[in-house]
TORVEX-93097 format. One record per residue (C-alpha): residue number from 1; residue in one letter; chain; z, y, x. Coordinates in steps of 0.2 Angstrom, whole numbers, plus 5000, padded with zeros to 4 digits. Last residue first. Example, Ala and Ser with C-alpha at 12.3 -4.5 7.8 and 13.67 -1.06 7.14 Angstrom:
2
> 2,s,A,5036,4995,5068 $
> 1,a,A,5039,4978,5062 $
This chain:
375
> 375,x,A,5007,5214,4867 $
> 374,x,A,5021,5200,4871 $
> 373,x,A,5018,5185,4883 $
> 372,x,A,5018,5167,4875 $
> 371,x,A,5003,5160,4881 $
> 370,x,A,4994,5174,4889 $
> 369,x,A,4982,5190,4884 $
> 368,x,A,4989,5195,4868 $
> 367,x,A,4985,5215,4867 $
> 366,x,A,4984,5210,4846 $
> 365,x,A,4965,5213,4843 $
> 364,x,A,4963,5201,4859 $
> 363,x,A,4974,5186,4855 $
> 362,x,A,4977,5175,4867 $
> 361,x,A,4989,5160,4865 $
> 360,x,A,5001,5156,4851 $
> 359,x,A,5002,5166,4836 $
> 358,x,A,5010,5156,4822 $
> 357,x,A,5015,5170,4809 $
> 356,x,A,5022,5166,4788 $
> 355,x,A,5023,5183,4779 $
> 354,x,A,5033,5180,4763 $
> 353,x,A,5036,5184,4746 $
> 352,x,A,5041,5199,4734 $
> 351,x,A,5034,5213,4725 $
> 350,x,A,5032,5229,4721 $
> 349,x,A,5018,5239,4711 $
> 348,x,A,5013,5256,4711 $
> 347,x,A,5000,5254,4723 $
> 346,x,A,5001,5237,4732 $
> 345,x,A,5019,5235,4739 $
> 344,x,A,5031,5221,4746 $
> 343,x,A,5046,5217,4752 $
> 342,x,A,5047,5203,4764 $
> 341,x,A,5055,5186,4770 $
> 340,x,A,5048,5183,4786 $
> 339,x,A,5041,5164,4789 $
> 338,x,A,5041,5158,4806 $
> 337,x,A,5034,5149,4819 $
> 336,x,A,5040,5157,4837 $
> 335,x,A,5056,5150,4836 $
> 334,x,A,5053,5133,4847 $
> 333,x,A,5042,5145,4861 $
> 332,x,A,5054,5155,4863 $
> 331,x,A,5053,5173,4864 $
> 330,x,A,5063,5177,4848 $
> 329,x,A,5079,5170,4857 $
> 328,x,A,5089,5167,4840 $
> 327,x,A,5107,5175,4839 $
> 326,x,A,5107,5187,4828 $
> 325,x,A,5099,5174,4814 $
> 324,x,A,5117,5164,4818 $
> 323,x,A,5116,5145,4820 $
> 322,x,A,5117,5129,4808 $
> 321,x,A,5115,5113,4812 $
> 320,x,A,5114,5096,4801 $
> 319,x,A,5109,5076,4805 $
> 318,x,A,5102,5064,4800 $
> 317,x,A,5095,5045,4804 $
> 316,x,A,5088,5029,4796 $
> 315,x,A,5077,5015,4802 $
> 314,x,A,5078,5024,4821 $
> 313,x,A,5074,5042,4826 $
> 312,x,A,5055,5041,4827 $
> 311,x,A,5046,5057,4827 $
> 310,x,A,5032,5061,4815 $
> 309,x,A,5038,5082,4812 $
> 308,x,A,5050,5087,4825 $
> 307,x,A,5069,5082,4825 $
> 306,x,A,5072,5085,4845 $
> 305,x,A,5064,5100,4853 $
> 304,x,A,5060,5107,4832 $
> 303,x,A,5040,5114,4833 $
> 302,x,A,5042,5112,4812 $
> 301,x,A,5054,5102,4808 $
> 300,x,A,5061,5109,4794 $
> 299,x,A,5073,5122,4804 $
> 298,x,A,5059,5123,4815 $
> 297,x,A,5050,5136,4803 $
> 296,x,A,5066,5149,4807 $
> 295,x,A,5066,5160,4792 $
> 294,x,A,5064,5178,4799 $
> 293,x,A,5075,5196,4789 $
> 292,x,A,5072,5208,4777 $
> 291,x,A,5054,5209,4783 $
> 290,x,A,5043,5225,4776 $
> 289,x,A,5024,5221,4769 $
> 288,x,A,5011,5232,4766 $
> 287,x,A,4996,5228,4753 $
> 286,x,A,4980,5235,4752 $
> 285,x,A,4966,5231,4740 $
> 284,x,A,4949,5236,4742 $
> 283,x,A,4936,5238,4727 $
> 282,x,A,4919,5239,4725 $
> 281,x,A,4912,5225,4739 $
> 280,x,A,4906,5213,4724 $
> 279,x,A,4918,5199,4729 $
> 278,x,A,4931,5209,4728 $
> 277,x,A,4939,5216,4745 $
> 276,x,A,4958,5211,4754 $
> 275,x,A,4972,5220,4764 $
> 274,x,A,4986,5217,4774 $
> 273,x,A,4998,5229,4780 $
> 272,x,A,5012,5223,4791 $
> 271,x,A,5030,5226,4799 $
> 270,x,A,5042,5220,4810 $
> 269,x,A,5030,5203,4817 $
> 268,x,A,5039,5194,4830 $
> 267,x,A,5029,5193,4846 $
> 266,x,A,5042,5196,4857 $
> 265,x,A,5047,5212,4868 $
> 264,x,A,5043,5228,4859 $
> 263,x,A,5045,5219,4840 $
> 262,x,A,5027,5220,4834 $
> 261,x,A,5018,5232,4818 $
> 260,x,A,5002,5224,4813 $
> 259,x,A,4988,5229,4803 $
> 258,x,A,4978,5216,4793 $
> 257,x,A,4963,5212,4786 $
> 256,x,A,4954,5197,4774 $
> 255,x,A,4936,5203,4772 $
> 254,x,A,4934,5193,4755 $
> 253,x,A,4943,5192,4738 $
> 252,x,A,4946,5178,4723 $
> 251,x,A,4950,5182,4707 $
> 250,x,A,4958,5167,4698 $
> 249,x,A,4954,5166,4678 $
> 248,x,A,4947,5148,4682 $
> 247,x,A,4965,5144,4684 $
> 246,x,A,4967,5127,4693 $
> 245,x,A,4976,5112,4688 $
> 244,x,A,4974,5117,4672 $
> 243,x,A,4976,5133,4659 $
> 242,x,A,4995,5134,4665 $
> 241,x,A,5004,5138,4648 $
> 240,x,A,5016,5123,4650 $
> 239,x,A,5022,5124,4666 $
> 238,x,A,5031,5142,4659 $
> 237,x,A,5028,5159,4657 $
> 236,x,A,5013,5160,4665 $
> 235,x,A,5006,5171,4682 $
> 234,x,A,4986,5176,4681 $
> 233,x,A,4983,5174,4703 $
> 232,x,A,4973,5188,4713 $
> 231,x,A,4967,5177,4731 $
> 230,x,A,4961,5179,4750 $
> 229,x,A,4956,5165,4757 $
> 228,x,A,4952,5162,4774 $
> 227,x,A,4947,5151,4790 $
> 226,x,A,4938,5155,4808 $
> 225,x,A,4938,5173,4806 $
> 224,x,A,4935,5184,4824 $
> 223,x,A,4949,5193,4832 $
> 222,x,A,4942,5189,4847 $
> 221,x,A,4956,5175,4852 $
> 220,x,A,4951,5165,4836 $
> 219,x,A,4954,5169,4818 $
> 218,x,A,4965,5160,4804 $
> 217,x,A,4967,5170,4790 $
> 216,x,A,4978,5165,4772 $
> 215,x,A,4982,5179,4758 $
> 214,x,A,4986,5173,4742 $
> 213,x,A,4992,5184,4726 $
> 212,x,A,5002,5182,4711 $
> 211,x,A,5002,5193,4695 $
> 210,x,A,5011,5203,4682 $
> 209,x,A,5029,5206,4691 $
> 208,x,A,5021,5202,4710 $
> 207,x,A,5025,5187,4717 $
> 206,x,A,5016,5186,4736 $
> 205,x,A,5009,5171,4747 $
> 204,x,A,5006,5177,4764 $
> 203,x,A,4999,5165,4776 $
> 202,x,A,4994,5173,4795 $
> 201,x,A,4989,5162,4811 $
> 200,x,A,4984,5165,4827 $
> 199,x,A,4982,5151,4838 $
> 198,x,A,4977,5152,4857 $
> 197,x,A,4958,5148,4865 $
> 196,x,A,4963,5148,4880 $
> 195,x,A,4974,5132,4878 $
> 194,x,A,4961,5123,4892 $
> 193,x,A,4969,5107,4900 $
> 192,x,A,4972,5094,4885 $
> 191,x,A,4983,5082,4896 $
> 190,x,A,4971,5063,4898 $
> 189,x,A,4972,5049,4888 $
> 188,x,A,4986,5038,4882 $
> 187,x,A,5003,5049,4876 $
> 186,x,A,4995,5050,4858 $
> 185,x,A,5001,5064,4850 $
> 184,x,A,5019,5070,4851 $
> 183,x,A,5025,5064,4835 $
> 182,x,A,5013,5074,4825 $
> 181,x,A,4995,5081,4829 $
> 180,x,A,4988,5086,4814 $
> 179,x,A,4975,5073,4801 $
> 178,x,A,4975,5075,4781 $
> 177,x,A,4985,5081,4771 $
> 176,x,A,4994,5095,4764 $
> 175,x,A,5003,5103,4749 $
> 174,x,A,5011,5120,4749 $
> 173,x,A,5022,5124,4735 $
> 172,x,A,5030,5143,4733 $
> 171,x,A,5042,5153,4729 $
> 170,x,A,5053,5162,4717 $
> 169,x,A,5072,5165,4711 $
> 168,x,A,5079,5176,4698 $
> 167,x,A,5072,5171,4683 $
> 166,x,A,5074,5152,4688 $
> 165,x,A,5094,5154,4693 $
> 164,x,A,5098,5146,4710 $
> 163,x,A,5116,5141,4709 $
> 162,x,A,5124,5142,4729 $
> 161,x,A,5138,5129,4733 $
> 160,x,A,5149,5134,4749 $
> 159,x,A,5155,5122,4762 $
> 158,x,A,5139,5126,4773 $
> 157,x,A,5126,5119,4761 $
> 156,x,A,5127,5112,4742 $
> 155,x,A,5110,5118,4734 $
> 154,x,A,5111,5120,4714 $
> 153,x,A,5097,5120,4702 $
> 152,x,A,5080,5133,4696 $
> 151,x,A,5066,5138,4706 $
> 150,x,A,5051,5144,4699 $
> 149,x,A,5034,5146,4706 $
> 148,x,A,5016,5151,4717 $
> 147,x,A,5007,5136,4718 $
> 146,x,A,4995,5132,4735 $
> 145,x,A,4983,5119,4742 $
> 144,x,A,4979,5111,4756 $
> 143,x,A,4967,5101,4767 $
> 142,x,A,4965,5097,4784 $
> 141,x,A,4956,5092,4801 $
> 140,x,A,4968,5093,4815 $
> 139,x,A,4963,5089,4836 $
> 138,x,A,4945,5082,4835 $
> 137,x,A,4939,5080,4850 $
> 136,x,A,4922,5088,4858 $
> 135,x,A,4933,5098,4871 $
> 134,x,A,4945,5104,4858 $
> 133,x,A,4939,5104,4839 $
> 132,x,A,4950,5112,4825 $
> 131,x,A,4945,5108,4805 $
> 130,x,A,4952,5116,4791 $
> 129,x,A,4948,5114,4775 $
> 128,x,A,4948,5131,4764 $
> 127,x,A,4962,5133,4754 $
> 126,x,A,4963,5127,4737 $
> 125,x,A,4975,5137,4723 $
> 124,x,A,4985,5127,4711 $
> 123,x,A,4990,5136,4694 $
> 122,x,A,5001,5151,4693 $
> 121,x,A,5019,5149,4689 $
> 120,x,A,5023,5132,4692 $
> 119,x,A,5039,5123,4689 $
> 118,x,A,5051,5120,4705 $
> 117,x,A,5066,5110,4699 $
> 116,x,A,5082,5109,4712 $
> 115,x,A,5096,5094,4716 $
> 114,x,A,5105,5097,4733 $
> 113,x,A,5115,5090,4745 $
> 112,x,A,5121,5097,4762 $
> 111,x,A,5138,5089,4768 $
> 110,x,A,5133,5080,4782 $
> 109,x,A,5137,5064,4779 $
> 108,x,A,5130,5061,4762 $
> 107,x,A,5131,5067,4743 $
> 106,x,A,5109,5065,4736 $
> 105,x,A,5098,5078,4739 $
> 104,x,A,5087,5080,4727 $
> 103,x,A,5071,5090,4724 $
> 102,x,A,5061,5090,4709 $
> 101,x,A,5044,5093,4705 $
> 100,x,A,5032,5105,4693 $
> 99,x,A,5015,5109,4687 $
> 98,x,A,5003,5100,4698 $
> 97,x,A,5008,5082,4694 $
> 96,x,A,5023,5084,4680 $
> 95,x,A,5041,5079,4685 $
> 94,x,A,5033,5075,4702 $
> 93,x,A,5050,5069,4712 $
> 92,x,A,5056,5071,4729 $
> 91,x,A,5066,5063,4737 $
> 90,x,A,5081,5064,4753 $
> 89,x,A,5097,5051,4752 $
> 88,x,A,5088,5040,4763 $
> 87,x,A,5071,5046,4764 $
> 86,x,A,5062,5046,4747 $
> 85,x,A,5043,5047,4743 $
> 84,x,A,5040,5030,4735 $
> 83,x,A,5023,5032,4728 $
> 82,x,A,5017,5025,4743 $
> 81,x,A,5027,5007,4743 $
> 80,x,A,5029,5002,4758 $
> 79,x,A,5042,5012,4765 $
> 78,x,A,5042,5020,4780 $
> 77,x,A,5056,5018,4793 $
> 76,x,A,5067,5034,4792 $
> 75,x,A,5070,5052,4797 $
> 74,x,A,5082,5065,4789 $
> 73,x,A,5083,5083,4794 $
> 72,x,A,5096,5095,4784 $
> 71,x,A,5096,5116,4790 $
> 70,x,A,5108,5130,4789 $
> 69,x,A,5101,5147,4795 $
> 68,x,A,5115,5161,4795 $
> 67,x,A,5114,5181,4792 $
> 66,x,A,5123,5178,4774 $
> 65,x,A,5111,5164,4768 $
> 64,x,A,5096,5155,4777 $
> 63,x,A,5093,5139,4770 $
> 62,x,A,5084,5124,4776 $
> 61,x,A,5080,5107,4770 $
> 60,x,A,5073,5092,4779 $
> 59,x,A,5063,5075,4775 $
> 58,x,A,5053,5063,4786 $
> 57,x,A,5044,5047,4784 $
> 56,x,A,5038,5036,4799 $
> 55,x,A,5028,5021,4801 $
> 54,x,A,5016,5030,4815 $
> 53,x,A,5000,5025,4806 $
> 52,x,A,5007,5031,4788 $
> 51,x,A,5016,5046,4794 $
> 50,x,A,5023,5054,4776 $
> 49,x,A,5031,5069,4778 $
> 48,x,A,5044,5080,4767 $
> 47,x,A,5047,5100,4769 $
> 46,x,A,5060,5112,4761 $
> 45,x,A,5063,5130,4764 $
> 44,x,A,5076,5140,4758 $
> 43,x,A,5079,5159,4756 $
> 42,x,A,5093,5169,4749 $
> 41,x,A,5099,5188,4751 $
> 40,x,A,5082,5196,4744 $
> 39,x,A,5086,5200,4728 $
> 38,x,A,5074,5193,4720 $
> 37,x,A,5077,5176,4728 $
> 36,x,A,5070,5165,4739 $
> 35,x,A,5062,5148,4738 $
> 34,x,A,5050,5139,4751 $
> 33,x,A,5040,5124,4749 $
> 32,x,A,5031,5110,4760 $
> 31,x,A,5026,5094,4754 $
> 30,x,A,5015,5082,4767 $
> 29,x,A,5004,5067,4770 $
> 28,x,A,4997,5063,4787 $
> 27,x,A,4986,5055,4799 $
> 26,x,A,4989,5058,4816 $
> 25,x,A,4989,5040,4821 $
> 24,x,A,4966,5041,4816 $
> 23,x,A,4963,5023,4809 $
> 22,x,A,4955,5033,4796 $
> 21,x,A,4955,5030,4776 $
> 20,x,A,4971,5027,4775 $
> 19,x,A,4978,5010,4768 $
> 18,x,A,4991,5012,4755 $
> 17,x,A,4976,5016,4742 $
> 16,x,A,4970,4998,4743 $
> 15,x,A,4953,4997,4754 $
> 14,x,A,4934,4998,4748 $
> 13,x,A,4938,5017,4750 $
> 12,x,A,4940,5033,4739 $
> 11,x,A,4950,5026,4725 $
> 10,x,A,4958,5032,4710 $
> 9,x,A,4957,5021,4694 $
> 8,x,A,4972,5019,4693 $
> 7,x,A,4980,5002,4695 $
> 6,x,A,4979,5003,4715 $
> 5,x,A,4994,5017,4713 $
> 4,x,A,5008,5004,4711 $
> 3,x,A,5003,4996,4728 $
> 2,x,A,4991,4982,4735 $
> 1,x,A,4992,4978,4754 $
């Protein structure tokens, strides 16, 4: 089936560009960002998928302000068309490809709407590709990239409208594809049976006044690297003065570490130290990081019990919830991806981001030894 894109000269297959190049039903398109403030009182995170196997497009927003976590999900049919990345009153739009985008949330039912611009900062940044085998299959094969930003616009949530002011609030855009298990896999075959092998993740995009820095580690239940990219990042004053998609000024680092301070009975990070080599070896880089307070990931989806990423819901549906941050059971499995909103320092320099975690399974270095159980 033809599409607006076929008439560019872009394709990677015999087929049209609507047609995915595996028959895999995990395959997937995705826009992820986050926003937060200087300040350190606002955060917000938005993700949109595109399901092409499964039919599906989802959307959600979610914003945590005053010690409360509000969140949008929308799920529809799929339209289509490629290009068209809306669902129901949900789109998103690529004012500039690579430099900026806009988010609108069109008047609705549940009385969250919004209408944001995120420009670029820095350039992109590609993460490693990641691929994840169990018992000889194929579970996720990926990739992404990165953008440290500005945010500038209006979100209407919890009877209160909140004005984002683009020197004032920052964040980041994550874009992915590829194949991860989404919308409860296939139910044919038989259960996976060995989880032993666990996931810990750590992410940590950073806006520091002069620069912007990337830190991303995958390791197994040793403690041993499997993925990583560690990442010094020129900032511009505006879409405009980026030098391309990507900056050929970036430094990137090796030997990703980290130190890490846990909450006595969950696994919820409380405070971190990360750190990062030149290429040549010469110099080390250390950074610690102090959480103001945890963005639920589920609140866009992620690990959500009933609006999780690739899930049917019917042609059109939404919804809204909101709950308490002092109420959240940090030891349950559908909070334990999150992103902490941090303080950060390097030397005489401060900054501000986030530390995203995913630790699931055994983890040696960490006195993880089960699924779930604290250190």
């Amino acid at each position: 089936m033809l599409s607006l894109f076929d008439d560019y000269p872009i394709h990677q297959t015999p087929d049209p560009i609507a047609t995915p190049a595996t028959s895999d039903r995990n395959v997937y398109e995705r826009y992820w960002f986050n926003g937060y403030t200087r300040a350190g009182d606002l955060y917000l995170g938005i993700g949109s998928g595109l399901y092409p196997h499964l039919g599906i497009a989802d959307g959600g927003i979610s914003v945590v302000h005053q010690g409360v976590q509000y969140s949008f999900h929308a799920s529809s049919r799929k339209s289509a068309e490629p290009s068209v990345t809306e669902v129901g009153p949900f789109r998103i739009e690529i004012v500039e490809p690579m430099r900026s985008c806009r988010v609108v949330l069109d008047a609705n039912e549940t009385g969250v709407a919004c209408d944001l611009l995120f420009e670029g900062r820095t350039a992109n940044l590609e993460e490693p590709r990641h691929t994840l085998e169990h018992a000889g299959q194929r579970i996720m094969d990926t990739t992404r990239f990165a953008q440290l930003g500005h945010w500038s616009g209006w979100i209407d949530i919890g009877g209160q409208r909140l004005e984002l002011d683009r020197a004032e609030t920052l964040g980041t855009k994550d874009r992915s594809w590829g194949i991860r298990p989404v919308g409860g896999g296939d139910p044919r075959g038989a259960p996976l049976q060995d989880l032993s092998g666990g996931v810990f993740f750590l992410w940590a995009p950073i806006h520091w006044d002069d620069m912007g820095s990337h830190f991303q580690l995958f390791e197994d239940r040793y403690g041993r690297p499997l993925y990583q990219v560690g990442a010094f990042l020129p900032v511009h004053d505006s879409p405009a003065d980026l030098p391309g998609v990507e900056d050929p000024s970036t430094r990137f680092m090796r030997s990703l570490e980290h130190r890490l301070t846990f909450a006595e009975d969950s696994r919820m990070i409380r405070g971190a130290t990360l750190a990062m080599s030149s290429l040549d070896g010469v110099t080390r880089h250390e950074i610690t990081l102090e959480p103001i307070f945890t963005f639920r990931m589920k609140g866009i989806g992620y690990m959500h019990p009933e609006w999780g990423h690739g899930a049917w819901k019917g042609e059109l549906a939404m919804t809204s919830e909101q709950w308490s941050l002092d109420d959240v059971d940090e030891t349950d499995l559908f909070n334990q991806h999150v992103q902490h909103l941090v303080r950060a320092r390097m030397g005489d320099r401060e900054g501000i981001g986030v530390l995203e975690q995913i630790m699931l399974g055994p983890h040696d270095p960490s006195g993880f030894s089960d699924f779930l159980d604290a250190g």
